[in-house]
matplotlib code that plots the C-alpha trace (Angstrom):
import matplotlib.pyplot as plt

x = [129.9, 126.9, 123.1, 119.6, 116.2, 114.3, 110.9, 107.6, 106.7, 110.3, 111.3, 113.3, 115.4, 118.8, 117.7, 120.7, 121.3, 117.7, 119.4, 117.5, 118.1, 120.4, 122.6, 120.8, 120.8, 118.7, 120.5, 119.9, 122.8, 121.8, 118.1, 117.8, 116.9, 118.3, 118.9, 123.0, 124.1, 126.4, 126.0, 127.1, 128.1, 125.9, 123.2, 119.3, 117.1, 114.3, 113.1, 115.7, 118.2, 117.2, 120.3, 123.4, 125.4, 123.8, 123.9, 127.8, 128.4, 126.3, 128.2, 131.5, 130.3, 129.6, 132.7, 134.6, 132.2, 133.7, 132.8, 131.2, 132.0, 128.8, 126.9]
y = [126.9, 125.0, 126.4, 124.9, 126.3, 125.9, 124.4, 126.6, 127.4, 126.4, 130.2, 129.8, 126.3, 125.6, 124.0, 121.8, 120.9, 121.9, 124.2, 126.6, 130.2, 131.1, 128.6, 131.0, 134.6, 136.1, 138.0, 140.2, 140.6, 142.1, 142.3, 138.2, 137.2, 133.9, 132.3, 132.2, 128.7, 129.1, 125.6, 124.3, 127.6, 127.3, 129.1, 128.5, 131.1, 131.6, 131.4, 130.7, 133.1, 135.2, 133.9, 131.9, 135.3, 136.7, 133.0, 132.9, 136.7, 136.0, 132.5, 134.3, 137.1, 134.7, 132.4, 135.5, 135.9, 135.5, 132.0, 132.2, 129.6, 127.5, 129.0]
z = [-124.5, -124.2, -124.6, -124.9, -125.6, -122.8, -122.8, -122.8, -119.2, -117.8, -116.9, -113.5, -114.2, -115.8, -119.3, -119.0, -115.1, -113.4, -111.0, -109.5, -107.8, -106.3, -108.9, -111.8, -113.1, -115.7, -118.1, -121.5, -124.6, -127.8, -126.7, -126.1, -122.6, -121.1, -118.0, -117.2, -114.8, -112.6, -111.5, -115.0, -116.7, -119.5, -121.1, -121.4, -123.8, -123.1, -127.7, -130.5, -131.0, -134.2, -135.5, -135.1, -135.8, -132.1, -130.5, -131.1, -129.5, -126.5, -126.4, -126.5, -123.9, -121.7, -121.8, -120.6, -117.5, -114.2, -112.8, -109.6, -106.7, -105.7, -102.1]

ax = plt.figure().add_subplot(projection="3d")
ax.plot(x, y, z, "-o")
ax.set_aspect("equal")
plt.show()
């Protein structure tokens, strides 16, 4: 699973692709808000994950989310 930090002020874009809604969905696990692609089904937080323990569990959440087809 891949995941960036997004930039400061980049709230609304895939970190990794640059897709926009409606490719994106904001999303909240274990009280850390990121951006999930379903462009290039990866994740984009919005500030470092407090630690790599919560980064792997959203990462593993996430693998087992249902992949959405492209509008």
């Amino acid at each position: 699973m891949r995941s960036v930090v997004l930039e400061p002020g980049k709230t609304n874009v895939c970190g990794i692709c640059g897709a926009k809604e409606p490719f994106i969905e904001y999303k909240e696990l274990e009280g850390i808000h990121f951006i999930w692609c379903n462009k290039c089904h990866t994740i984009s937080f919005f500030k470092p994950p407090q630690n790599e323990m919560k980064k792997h569990l959203i990462e593993n959440e996430m693998n087992s989310y249902p992949l959405k087809k492209e509008p």
